[in-house]
C-alpha positions in Angstrom: -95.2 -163.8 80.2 -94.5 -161.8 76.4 -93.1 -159.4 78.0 -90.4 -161.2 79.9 -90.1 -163.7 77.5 -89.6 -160.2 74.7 -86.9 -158.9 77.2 -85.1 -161.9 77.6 -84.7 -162.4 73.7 -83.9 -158.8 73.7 -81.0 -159.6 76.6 -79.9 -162.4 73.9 -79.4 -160.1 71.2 -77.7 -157.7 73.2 -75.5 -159.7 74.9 -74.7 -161.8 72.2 -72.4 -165.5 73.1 -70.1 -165.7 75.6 -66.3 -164.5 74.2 -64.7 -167.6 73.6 -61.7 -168.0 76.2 -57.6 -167.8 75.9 -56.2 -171.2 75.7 -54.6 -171.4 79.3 -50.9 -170.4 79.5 -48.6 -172.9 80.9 -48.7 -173.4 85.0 -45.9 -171.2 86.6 -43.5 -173.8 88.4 -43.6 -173.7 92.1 -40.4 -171.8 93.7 -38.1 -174.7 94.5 -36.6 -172.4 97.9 -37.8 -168.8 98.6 -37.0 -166.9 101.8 -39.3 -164.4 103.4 -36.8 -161.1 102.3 -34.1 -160.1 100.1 -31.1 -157.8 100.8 -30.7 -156.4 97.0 -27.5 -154.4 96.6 -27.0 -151.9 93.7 -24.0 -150.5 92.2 -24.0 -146.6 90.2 -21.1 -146.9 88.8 -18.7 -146.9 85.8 -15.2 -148.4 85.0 -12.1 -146.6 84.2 -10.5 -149.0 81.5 -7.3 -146.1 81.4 -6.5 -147.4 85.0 -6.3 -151.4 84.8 -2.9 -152.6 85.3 -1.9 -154.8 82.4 -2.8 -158.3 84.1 -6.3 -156.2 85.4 -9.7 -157.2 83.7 -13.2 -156.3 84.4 -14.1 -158.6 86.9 -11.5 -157.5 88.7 -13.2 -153.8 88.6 -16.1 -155.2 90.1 -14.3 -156.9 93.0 -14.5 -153.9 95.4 -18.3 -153.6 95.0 -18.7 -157.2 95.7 -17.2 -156.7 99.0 -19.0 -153.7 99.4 -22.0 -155.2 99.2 -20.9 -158.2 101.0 -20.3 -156.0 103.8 -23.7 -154.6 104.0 -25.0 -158.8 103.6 -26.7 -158.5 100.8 -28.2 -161.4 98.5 -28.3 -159.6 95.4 -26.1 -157.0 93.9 -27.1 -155.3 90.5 -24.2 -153.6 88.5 -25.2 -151.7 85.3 -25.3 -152.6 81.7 -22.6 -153.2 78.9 -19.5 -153.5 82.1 -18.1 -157.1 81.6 -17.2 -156.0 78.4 -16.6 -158.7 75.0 -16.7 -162.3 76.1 -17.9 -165.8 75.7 -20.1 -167.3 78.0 -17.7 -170.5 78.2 -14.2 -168.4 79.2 -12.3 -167.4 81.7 -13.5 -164.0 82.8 -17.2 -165.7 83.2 -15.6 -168.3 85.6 -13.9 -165.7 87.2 -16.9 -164.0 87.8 -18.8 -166.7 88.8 -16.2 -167.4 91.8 -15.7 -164.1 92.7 -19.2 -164.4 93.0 -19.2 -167.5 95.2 -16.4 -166.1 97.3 -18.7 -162.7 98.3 -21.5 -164.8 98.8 -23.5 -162.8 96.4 -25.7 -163.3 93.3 -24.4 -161.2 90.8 -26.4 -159.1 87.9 -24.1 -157.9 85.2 -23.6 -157.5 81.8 -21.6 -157.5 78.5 -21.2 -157.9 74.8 -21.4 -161.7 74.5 -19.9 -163.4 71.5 -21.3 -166.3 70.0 -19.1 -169.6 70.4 -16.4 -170.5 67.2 -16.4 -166.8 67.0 -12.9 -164.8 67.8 -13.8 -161.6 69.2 -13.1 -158.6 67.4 -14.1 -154.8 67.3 -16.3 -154.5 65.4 -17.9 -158.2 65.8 -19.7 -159.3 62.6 -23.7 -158.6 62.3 -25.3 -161.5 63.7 -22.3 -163.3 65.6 -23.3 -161.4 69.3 -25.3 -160.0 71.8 -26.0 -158.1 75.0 -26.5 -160.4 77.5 -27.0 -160.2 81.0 -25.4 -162.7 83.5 -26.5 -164.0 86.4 -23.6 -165.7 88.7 -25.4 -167.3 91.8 -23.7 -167.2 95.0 -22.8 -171.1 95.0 -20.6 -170.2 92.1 -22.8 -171.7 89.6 -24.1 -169.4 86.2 -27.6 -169.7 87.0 -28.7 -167.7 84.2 -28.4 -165.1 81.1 -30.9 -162.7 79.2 -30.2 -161.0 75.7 -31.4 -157.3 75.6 -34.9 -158.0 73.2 -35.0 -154.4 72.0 -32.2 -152.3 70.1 -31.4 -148.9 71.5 -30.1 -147.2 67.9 -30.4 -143.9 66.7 -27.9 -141.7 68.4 -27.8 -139.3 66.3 -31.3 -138.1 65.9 -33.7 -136.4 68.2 -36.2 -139.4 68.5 -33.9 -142.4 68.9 -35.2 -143.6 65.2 -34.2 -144.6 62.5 -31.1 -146.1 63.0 -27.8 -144.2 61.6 -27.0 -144.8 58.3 -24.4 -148.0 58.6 -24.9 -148.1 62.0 -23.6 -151.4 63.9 -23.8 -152.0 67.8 -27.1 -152.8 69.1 -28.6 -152.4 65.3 -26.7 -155.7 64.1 -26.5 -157.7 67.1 -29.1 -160.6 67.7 -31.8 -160.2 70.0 -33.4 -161.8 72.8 -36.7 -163.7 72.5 -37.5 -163.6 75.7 -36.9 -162.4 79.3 -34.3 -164.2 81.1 -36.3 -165.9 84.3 -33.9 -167.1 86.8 -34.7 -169.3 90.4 -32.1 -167.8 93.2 -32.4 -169.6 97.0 -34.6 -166.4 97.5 -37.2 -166.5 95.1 -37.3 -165.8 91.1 -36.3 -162.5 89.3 -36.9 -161.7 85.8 -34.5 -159.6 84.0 -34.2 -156.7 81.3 -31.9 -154.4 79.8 -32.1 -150.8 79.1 -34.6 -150.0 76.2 -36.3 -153.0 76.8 -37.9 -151.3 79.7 -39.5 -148.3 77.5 -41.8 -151.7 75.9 -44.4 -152.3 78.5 -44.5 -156.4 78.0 -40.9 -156.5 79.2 -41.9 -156.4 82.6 -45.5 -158.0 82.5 -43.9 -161.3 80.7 -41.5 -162.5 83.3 -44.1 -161.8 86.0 -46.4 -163.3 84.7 -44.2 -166.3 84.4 -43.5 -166.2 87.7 -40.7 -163.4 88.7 -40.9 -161.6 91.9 -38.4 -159.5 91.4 -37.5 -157.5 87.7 -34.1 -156.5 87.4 -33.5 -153.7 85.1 -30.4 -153.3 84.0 -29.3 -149.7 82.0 -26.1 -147.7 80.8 -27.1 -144.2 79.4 -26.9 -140.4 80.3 -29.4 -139.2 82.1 -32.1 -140.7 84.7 -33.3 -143.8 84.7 -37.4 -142.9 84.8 -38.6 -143.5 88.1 -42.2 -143.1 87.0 -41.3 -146.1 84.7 -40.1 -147.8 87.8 -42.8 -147.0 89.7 -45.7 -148.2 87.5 -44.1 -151.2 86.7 -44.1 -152.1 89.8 -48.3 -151.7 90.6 -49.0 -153.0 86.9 -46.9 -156.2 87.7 -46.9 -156.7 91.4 -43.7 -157.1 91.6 -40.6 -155.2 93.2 -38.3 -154.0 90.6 -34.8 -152.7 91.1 -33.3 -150.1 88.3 -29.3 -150.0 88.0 -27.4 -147.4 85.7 -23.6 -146.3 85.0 -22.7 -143.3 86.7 -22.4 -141.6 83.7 -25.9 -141.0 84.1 -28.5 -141.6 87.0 -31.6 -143.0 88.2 -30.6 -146.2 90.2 -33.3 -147.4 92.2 -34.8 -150.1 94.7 -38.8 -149.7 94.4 -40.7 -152.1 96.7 -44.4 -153.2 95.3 -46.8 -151.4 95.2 -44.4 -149.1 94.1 -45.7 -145.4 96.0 -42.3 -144.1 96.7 -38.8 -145.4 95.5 -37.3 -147.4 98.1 -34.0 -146.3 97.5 -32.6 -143.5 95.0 -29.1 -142.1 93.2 -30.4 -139.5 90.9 -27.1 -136.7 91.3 -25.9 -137.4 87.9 -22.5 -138.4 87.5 -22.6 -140.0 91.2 -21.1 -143.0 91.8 -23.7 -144.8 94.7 -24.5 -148.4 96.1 -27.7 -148.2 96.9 -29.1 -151.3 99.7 -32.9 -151.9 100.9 -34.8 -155.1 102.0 -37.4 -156.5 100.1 -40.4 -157.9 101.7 -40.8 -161.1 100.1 -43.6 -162.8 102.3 -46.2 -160.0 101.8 -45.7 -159.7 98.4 -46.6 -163.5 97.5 -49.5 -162.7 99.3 -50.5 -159.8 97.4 -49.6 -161.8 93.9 -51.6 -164.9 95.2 -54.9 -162.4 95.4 -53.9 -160.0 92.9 -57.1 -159.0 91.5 -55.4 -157.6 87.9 -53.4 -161.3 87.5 -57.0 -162.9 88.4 -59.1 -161.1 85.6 -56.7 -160.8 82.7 -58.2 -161.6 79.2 -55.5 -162.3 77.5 -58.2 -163.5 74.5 -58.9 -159.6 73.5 -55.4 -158.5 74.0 -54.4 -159.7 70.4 -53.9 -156.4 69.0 -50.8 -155.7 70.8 -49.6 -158.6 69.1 -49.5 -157.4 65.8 -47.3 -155.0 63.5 -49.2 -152.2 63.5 -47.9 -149.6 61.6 -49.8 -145.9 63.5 -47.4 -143.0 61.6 -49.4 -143.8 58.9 -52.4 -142.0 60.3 -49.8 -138.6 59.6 -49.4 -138.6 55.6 -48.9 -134.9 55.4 -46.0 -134.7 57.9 -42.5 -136.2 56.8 -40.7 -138.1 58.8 -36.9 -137.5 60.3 -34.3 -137.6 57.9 -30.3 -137.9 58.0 -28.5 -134.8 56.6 -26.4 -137.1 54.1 -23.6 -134.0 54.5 -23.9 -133.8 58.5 -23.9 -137.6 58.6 -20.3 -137.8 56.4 -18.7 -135.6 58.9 -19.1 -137.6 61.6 -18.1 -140.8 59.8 
């Protein structure tokens, strides 16, 4: 009886308390509709501003891909990042797009610089008075939704991406999102994110875990699109995910959960592509219903990632990338 009464004290000691517990989160909504499969459409492709007619705009560059896609019956079509252009969310190209949206049947993905309301768009917009936002016209016609890109992509002119230029503007003075845009369609719920968002991994665990099926990630840059980011988002998240980029560059995709193989692909750079797959919507509420990883989350020891941590410090002998003051004036 000392002896298991000494080993259970010892257990005690070992073990210590029980970790105290993450407050719970807030319930995810149930889907208001849902269908069993989506037809998602998505466009590689880039607009030719040298080619509108004067009474043109950039809606009316998106047109023919609407009907495209509207051909094929899709419910979702995806265009790439930064096309709608300058606009305000209460205007007329936004209610144009919106119909042209109703009129192909489609829910539309796309993007542009959005400027704040009160404020007269200008190039270049003042710091603080815009952002990139994402759109989401729903097939009744209605703006079902919007997301502002939560990360700046700056840098351009050094070999990491970091720091920004010296004066630079764009993305380094625009306002950023606080959160992923989460949007109910009649087929389920898709979460969205734009471009460098996508290289932070909480960009696509967030809107899952709120409740998206479906991530839409939305890019504009040379080069591919990573499908290994695709792919792994996809098993990490349970979710499908569907990757759009200009044509300039490459890397489309459709990737169905758990995200083995790309579904669909456009990675000829400089290829213009509209890439269509269905999505198996059924199975994949099943999956997220049993998921084992959304089951045993512990969210309560996760609170490092939370903070600024600060890890180039570890490297006090190496100096960090600079701007060639001289180099930098030339290209002003």
């Amino acid at each position: 009886m000392a002896v298991r009464t000494l080993m259970l004290c010892l257990a005690g000691v070992v073990a210590g308390p029980l970790p105290a517990q993450a407050p719970p989160g807030k319930p995810v909504p149930p889907l208001d509709q849902s269908k069993d499969s989506v037809r998602v459409a998505v466009a590689q492709m880039q607009i030719d501003h040298a080619a509108f007619h004067p009474d043109q705009d950039t809606v009316d560059a998106l047109v023919p891909w609407m009907k495209r896609a509207a051909d094929q019956r899709a419910d979702l079509l995806v265009f790439p990042e930064y096309l709608l252009g300058s606009f305000h969310l209460k205007s007329a190209l936004v209610d144009k797009l919106c119909a042209q949206a109703k009129q192909h049947d489609l829910n539309v993905v796309v993007g542009g610089w959005e400027h704040f309301p009160d404020v007269a768009i200008k190039q270049p917009p003042d710091p603080g008075t815009y952002a990139n936002t994402l759109l989401v016209a729903a097939r009744d016609g209605a703006l079902a939704g919007t997301h502002r890109k939560m990360h700046a992509a700056v840098g351009p002119n050094s070999p990491y991406c970091w720091p920004p230029d010296p004066g630079e503007k764009g993305e380094n003075t625009m306002v950023l999102g606080q959160e992923n845009g989460v949007v109910d369609l009649e087929f389920g719920r898709i979460g969205l994110l734009t471009c460098y968002d996508g290289y932070f991994f909480e960009s696509f665990q967030m809107p899952s875990l709120r409740g998206a099926e479906l991530l839409v990630w939305v890019n504009a840059r040379g080069g591919m699109v990573e499908p290994h980011i695709i792919q792994s988002a996809s098993f990490m998240t349970c979710t499908h995910v569907v990757a759009s980029n200009q044509s300039v560059g490459c890397g489309s995709a459709i990737c169905s959960y758990p995200g083995w193989k790309l579904d669909q692909a456009a990675p000829e750079p400089g290829s213009e592509a509209l890439l269509v797959a269905d999505l198996d919507l059924k199975e994949l509420r099943n999956q997220r219903l049993n998921n084992r990883m959304m089951h045993q989350r512990r969210p309560e020891i996760y609170g490092t990632v939370s903070k600024r941590w600060q890890p180039w410090h570890a490297y006090p002998d190496l100096k960090p990338f600079q701007y060639d003051d001289s180099e930098m004036e030339k290209r002003r």
